[in-house]
Every structure is written in C-alpha cells, then in structure tokens.
N, C-alpha and C positions, 0 to 999 in steps of 0.2 A: 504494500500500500504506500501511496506516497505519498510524503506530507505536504499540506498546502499551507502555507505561510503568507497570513494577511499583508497586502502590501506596506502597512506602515512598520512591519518587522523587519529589523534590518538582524544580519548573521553577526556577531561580535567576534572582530580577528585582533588578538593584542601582536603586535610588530615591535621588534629591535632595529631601532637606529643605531648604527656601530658606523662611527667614524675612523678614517684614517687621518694621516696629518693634514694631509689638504682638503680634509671635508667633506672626500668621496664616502658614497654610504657603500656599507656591505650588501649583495645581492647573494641568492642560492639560485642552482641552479637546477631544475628537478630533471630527473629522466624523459620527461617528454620533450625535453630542450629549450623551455622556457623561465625564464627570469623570476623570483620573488623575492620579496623581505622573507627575512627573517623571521617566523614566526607563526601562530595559525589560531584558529578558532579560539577561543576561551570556554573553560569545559564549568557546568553548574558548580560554584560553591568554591570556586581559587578565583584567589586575587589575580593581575592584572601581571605580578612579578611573579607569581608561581607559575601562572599559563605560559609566559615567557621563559621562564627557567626552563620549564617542562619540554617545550617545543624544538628550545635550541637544541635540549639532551636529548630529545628523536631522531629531529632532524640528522646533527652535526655530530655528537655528543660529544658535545664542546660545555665546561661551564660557564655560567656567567661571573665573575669578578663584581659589579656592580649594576643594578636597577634602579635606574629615575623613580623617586618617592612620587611625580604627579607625570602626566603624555605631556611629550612637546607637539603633539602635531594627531588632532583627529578629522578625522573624511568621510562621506559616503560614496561609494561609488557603486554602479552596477558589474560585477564580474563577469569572466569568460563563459560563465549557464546563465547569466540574465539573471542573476540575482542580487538584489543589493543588497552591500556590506557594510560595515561599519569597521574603518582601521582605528584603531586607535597605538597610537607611538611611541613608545619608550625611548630615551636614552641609555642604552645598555654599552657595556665592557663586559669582554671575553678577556678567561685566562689566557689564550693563545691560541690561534687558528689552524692546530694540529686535526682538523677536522675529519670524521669516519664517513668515507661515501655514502651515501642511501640514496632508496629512490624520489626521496623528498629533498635531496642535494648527493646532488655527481659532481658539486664544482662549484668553491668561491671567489670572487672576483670583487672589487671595489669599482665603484662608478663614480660618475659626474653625472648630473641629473641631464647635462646635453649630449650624454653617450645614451641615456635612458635613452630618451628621444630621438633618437636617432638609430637606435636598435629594433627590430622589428617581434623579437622573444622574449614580450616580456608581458606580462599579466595586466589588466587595463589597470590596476590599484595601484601598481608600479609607475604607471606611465601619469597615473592621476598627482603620487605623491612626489615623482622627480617635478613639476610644474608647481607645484605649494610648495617645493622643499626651493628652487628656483625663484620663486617673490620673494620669500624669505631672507634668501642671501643670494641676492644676484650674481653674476658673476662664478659662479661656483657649479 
C-alpha cells in the first residue's frame, strides 16, 4: 500500500554542511552517480545531531567531531519522485575523511556551489542549496 502524504507535509532530511578551507561544501556520491549532502531523513524521536551522526555512520562511517547547536540554512524543495522536502543544515566536523564506500557514497568530493551548477549529477536539493549557499557568500 502506498502512503499518500497530504500536500502541506513536507519529508524532514537533517544535512551536514562540512566545509573545506575555501568554503567548498562536502558532497556524496551514491551508486546511481549522483550528487548529495550529506545526510538523510530524520527518523521519529532523534534530535537533528543524532539523525546527522546516524547518517554520516551509514552513509560514510565516518564520525562526526562537532554538531551546530541550531541549522545555518533550511529549504523546501521538490525532489527527484516529486516530493517535497524539507533540508534543514547543520554545520558539522568530521574526525577525518577516511570514509567506507556504500551505496549511499562511492565517492567524496568538495565543491563550489558554481561547480554544483554546472554539474548535471546532482539531486535538485543540491542544486537548490548550492544557489542559497551562493546569496549567502557570493563569490564562493
């Protein structure tokens, strides 16, 4: 049976922003060959750093060093099934980008929010937040 979710319900995905020096954000790469944050759904009853911890340890299993106490940066956007979501952003630190392949990451990579753009593999929430991450700090 499939679930039908009222349109004013949006999916909640908590996301890590992991910068490098120059303020490229970190991207995953999944097996289908496309681009994402860091990060994924928020599961009933974890905070916003747990769902983040959680996710990077799937994903990467990598841990995190530090979680932003409040999001620098929340959006809605429609996803690649026509569903909208709701990102909401952390500023996180990883211990070290010694990361374990999965199918939810084969490969991390640091960007510029004008490579986002300019790349064609990459999830619309990616492409939504490299253009808000872009107002923000021009030039970058």
């Amino acid at each position: 049976m499939k679930l039908e979710i009222p349109e004013c319900f949006y999916r909640i995905s908590v996301k890590a922003l992991i910068l490098d020096e120059n303020h490229r954000f970190l991207l995953v790469k999944e097996d289908n060959g496309i681009w994402e944050l860091p990060g994924g759904g928020l599961d009933h009853g974890e905070s916003a750093q747990e769902g983040i911890k959680r996710e990077i340890w799937e994903e990467m299993q990598l841990k995190t060093s530090a979680i932003a106490d409040q999001p620098c940066f929340f959006f809605t956007v429609k996803n690649h099934k026509g569903v909208y979501i709701a990102n909401v952003i952390y500023l996180t630190e990883l211990e070290h980008l010694r990361f374990v392949p999965s199918p939810e990451c084969c490969e991390v990579r640091f960007f510029s929010s004008i490579e986002v753009l300019e790349e064609t593999n990459m999830y619309p929430n990616v492409t939504a937040f490299a253009r808000i991450f872009m107002e923000k700090h021009p030039g970058l």
